[in-house]
PALUM-749153 format. One record per atom (N, C-alpha, C): x, y, z; atom name; residue in one letter. Coordinates in steps of 0.2 Angstrom, whole numbers. Example, Ala and Ser with C-alpha at 12.3 -4.5 7.8 and 13.67 -1.06 7.14 Angstrom:
// residues 2
<X: 66 | Y: -28 | Z: 39 | site: N | code: a> $
<X: 62 | Y: -22 | Z: 39 | site: CA | code: a> $
<X: 66 | Y: -16 | Z: 39 | site: C | code: a> $
<X: 64 | Y: -11 | Z: 35 | site: N | code: s> $
<X: 68 | Y: -5 | Z: 36 | site: CA | code: s> $
<X: 64 | Y: 0 | Z: 39 | site: C | code: s> $
//
This chain:
// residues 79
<X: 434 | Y: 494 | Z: 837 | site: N | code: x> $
<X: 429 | Y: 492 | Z: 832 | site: CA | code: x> $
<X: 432 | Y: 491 | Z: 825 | site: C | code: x> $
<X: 429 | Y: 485 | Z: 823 | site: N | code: x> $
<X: 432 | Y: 484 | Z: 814 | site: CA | code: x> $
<X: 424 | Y: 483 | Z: 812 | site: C | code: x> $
<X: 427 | Y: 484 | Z: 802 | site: N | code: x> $
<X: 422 | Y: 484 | Z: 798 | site: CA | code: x> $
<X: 424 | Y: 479 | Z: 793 | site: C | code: x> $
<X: 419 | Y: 476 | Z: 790 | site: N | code: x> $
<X: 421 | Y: 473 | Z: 782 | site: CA | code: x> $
<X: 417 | Y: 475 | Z: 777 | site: C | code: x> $
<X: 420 | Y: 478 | Z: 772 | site: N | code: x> $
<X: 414 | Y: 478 | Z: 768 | site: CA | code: x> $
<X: 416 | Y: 474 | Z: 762 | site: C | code: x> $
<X: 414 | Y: 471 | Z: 757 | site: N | code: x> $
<X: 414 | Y: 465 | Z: 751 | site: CA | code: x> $
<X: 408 | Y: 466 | Z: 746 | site: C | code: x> $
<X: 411 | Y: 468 | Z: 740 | site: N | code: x> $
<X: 408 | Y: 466 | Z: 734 | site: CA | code: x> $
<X: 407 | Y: 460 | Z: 732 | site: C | code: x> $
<X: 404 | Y: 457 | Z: 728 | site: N | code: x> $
<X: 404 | Y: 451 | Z: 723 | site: CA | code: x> $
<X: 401 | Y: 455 | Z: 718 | site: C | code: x> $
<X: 400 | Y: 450 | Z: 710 | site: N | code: x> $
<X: 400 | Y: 454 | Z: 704 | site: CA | code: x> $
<X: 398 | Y: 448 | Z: 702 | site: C | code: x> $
<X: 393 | Y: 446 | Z: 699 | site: N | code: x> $
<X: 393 | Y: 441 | Z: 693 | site: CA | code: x> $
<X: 391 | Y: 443 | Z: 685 | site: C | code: x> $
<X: 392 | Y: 441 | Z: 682 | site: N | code: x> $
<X: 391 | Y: 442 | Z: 675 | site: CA | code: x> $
<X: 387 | Y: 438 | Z: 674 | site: C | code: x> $
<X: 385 | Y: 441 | Z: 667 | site: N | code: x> $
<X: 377 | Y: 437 | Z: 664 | site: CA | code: x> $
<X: 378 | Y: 429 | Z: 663 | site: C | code: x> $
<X: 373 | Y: 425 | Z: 664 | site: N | code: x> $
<X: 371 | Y: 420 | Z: 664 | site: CA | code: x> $
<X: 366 | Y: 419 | Z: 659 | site: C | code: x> $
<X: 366 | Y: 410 | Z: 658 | site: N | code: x> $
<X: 362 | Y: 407 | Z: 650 | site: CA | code: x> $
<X: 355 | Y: 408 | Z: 654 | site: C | code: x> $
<X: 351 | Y: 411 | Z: 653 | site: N | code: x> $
<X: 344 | Y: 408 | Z: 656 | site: CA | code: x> $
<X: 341 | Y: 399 | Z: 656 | site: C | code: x> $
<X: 342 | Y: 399 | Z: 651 | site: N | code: x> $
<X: 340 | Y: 391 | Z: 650 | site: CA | code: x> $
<X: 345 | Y: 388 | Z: 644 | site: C | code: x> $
<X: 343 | Y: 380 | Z: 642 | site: N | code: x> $
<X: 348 | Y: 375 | Z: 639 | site: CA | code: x> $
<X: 349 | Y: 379 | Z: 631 | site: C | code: x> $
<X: 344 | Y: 382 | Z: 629 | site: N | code: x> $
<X: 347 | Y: 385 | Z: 624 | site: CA | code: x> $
<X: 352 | Y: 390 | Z: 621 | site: C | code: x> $
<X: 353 | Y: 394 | Z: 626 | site: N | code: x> $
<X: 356 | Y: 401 | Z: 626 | site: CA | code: x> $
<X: 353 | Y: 408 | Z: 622 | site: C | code: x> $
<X: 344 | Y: 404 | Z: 623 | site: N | code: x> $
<X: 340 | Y: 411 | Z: 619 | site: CA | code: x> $
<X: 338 | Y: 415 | Z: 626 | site: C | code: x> $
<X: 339 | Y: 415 | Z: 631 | site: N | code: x> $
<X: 338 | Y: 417 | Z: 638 | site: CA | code: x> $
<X: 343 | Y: 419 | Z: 641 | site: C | code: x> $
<X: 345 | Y: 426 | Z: 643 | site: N | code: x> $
<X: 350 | Y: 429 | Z: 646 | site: CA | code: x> $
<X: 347 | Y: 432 | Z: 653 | site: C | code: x> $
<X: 350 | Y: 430 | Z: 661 | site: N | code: x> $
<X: 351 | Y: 432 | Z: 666 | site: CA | code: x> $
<X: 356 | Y: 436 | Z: 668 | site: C | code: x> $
<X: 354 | Y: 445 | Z: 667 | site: N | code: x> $
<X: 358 | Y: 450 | Z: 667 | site: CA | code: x> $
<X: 365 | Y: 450 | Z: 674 | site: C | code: x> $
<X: 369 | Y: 452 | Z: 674 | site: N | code: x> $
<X: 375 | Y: 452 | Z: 676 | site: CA | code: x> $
<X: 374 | Y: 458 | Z: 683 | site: C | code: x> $
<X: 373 | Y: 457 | Z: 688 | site: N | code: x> $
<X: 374 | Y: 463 | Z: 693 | site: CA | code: x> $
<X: 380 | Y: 460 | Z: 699 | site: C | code: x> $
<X: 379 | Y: 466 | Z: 704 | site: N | code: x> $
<X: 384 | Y: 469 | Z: 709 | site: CA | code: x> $
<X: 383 | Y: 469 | Z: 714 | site: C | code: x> $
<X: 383 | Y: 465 | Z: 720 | site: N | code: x> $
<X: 381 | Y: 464 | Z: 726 | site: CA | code: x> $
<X: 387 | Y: 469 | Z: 732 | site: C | code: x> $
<X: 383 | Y: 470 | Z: 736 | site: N | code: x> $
<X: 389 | Y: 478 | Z: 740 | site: CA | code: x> $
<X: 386 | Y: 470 | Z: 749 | site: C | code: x> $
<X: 389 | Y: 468 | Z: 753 | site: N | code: x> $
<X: 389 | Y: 468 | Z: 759 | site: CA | code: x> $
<X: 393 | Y: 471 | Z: 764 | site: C | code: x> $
<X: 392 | Y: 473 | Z: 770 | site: N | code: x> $
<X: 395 | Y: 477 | Z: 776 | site: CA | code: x> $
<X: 394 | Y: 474 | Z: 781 | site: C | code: x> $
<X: 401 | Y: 474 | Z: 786 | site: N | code: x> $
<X: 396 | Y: 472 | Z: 793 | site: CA | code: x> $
<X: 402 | Y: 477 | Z: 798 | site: C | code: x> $
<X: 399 | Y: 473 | Z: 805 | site: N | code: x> $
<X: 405 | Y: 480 | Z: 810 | site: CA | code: x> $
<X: 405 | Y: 475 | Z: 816 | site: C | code: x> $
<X: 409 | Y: 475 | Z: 820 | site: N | code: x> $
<X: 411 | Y: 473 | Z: 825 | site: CA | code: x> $
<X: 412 | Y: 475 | Z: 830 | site: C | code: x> $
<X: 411 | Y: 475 | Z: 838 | site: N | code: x> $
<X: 412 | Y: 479 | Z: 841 | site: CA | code: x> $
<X: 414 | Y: 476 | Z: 848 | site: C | code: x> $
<X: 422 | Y: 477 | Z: 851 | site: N | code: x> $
<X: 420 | Y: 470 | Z: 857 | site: CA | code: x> $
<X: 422 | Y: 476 | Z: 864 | site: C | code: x> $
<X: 419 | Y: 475 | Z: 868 | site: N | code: x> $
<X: 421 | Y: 476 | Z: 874 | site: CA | code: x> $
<X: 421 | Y: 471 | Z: 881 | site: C | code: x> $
<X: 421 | Y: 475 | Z: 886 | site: N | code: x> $
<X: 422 | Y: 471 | Z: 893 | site: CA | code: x> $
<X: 415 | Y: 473 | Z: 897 | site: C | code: x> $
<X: 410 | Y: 468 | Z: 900 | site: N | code: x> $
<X: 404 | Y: 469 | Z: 902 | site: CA | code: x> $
<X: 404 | Y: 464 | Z: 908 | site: C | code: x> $
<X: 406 | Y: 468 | Z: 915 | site: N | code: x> $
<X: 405 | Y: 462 | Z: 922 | site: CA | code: x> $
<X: 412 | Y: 460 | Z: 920 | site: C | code: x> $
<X: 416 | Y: 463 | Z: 916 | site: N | code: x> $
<X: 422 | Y: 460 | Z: 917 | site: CA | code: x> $
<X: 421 | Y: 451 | Z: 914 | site: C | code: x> $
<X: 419 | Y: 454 | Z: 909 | site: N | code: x> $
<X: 416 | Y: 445 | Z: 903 | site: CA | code: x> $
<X: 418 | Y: 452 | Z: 896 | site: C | code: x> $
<X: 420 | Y: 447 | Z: 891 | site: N | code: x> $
<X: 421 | Y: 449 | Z: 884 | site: CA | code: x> $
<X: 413 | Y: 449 | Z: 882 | site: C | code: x> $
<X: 414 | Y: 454 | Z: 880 | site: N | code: x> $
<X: 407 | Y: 455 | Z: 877 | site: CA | code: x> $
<X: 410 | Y: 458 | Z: 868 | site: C | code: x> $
<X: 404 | Y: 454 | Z: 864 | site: N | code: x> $
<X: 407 | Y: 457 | Z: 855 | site: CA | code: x> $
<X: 402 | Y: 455 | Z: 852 | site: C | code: x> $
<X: 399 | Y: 463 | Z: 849 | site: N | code: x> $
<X: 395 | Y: 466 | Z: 844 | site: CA | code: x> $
<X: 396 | Y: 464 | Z: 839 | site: C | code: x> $
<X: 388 | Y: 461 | Z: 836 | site: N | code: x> $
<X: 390 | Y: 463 | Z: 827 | site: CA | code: x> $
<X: 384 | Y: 466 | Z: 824 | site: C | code: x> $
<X: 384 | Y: 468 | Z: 818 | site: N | code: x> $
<X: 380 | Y: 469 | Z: 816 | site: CA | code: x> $
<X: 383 | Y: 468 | Z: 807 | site: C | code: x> $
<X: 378 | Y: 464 | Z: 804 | site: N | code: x> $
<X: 378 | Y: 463 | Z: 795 | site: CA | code: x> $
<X: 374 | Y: 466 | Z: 790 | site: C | code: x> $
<X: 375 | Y: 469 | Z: 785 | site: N | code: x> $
<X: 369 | Y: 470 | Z: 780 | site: CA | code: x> $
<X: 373 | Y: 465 | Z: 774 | site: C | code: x> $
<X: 368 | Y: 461 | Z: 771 | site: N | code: x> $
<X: 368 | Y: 458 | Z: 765 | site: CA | code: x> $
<X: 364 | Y: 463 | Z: 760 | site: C | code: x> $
<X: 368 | Y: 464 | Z: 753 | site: N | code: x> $
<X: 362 | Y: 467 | Z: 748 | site: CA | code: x> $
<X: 360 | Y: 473 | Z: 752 | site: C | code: x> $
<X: 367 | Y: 476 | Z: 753 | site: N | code: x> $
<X: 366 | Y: 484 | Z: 754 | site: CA | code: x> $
<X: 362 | Y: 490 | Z: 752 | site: C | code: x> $
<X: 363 | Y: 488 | Z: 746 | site: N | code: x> $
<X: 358 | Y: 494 | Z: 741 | site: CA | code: x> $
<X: 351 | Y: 491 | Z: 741 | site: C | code: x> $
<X: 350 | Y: 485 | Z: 740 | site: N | code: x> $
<X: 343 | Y: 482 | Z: 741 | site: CA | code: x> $
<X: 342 | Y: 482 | Z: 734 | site: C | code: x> $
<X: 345 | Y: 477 | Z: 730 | site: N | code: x> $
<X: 345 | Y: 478 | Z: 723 | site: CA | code: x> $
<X: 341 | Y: 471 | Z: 722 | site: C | code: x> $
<X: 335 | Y: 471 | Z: 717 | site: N | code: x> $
<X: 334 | Y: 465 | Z: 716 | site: CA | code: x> $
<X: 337 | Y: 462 | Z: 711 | site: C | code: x> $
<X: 337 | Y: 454 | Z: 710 | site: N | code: x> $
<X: 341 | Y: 451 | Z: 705 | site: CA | code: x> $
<X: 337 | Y: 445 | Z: 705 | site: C | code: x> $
<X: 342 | Y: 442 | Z: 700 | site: N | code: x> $
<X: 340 | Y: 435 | Z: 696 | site: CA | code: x> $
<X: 347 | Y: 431 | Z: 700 | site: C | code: x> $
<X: 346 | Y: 426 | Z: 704 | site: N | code: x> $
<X: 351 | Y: 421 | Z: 704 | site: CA | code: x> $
<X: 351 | Y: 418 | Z: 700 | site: C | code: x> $
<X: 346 | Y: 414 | Z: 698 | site: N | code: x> $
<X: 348 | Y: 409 | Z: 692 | site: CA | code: x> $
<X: 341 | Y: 409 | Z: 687 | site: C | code: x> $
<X: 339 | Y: 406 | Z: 686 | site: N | code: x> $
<X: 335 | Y: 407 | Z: 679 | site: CA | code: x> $
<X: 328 | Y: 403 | Z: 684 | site: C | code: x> $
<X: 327 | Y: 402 | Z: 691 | site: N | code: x> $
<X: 322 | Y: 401 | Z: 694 | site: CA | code: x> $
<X: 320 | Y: 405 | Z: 701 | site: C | code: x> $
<X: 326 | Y: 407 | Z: 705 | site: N | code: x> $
<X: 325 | Y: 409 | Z: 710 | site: CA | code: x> $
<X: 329 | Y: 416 | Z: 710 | site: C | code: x> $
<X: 326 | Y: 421 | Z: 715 | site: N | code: x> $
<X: 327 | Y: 426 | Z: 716 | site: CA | code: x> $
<X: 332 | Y: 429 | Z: 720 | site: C | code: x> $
<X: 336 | Y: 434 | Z: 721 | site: N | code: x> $
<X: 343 | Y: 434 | Z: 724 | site: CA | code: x> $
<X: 339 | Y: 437 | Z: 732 | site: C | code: x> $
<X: 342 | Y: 435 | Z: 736 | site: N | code: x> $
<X: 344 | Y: 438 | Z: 743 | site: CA | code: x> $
<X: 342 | Y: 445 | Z: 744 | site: C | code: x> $
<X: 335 | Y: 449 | Z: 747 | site: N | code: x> $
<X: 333 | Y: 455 | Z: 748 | site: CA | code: x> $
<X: 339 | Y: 457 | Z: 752 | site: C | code: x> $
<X: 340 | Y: 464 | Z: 753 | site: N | code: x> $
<X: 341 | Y: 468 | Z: 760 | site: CA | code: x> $
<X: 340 | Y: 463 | Z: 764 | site: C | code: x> $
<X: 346 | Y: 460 | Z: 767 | site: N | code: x> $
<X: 346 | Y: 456 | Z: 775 | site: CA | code: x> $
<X: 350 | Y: 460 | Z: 781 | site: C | code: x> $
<X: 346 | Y: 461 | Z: 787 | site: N | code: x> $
<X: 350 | Y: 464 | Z: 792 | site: CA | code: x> $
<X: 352 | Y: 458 | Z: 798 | site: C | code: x> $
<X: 357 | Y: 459 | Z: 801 | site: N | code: x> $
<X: 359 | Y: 453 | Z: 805 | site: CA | code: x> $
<X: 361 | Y: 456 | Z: 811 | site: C | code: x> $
<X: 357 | Y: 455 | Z: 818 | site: N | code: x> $
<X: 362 | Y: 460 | Z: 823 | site: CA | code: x> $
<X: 364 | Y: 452 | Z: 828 | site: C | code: x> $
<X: 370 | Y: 451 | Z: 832 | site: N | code: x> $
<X: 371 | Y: 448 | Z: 835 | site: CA | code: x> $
<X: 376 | Y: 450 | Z: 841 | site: C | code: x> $
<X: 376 | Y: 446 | Z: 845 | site: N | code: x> $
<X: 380 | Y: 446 | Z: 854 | site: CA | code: x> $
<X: 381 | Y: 441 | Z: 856 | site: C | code: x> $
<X: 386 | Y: 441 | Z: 857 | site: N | code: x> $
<X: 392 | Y: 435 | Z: 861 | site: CA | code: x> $
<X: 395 | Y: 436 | Z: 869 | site: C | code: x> $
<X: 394 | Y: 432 | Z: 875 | site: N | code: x> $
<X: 399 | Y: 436 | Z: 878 | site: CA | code: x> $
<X: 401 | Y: 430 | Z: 880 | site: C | code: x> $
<X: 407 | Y: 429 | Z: 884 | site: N | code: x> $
<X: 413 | Y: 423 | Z: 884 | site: CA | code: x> $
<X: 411 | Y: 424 | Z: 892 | site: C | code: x> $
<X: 408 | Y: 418 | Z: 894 | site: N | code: x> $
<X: 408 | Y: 416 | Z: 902 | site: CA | code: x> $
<X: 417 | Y: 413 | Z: 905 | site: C | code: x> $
//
């Protein structure tokens, strides 16, 4: 089994062309895990992902909203 986990961090951004609008600077945490085995004698390899760990709301840019709690589960196996 492996894991990744990764931070990203941005700092505050201009809201708009003036610079009287400030979009506050946060901290994004992602994780995921890996998992591989043998099934039928076929490689078989788990994963699962979480984006936006904490489930932190945010401002991506001065119109859209950041990325909620995303969970991601997948399977692969090699014929």
């Amino acid at each position: 089994m492996s894991d990744k986990q990764e931070e990203s961090r941005t700092g505050g951004q201009s809201a708009n062309t003036t610079n009287t609008d400030k979009i506050p600077s946060y901290t994004l945490y992602d994780i995921g895990a890996r998992y591989t085995t043998r099934v039928l004698d076929k490689a078989l390899t788990v994963r699962l992902n979480v984006i936006n760990l904490t489930g932190k709301d945010y401002w991506q840019n001065d119109y859209t909203l950041g990325v909620p709690r995303t969970v991601a589960f997948s399977a692969s196996m090699m014929f």
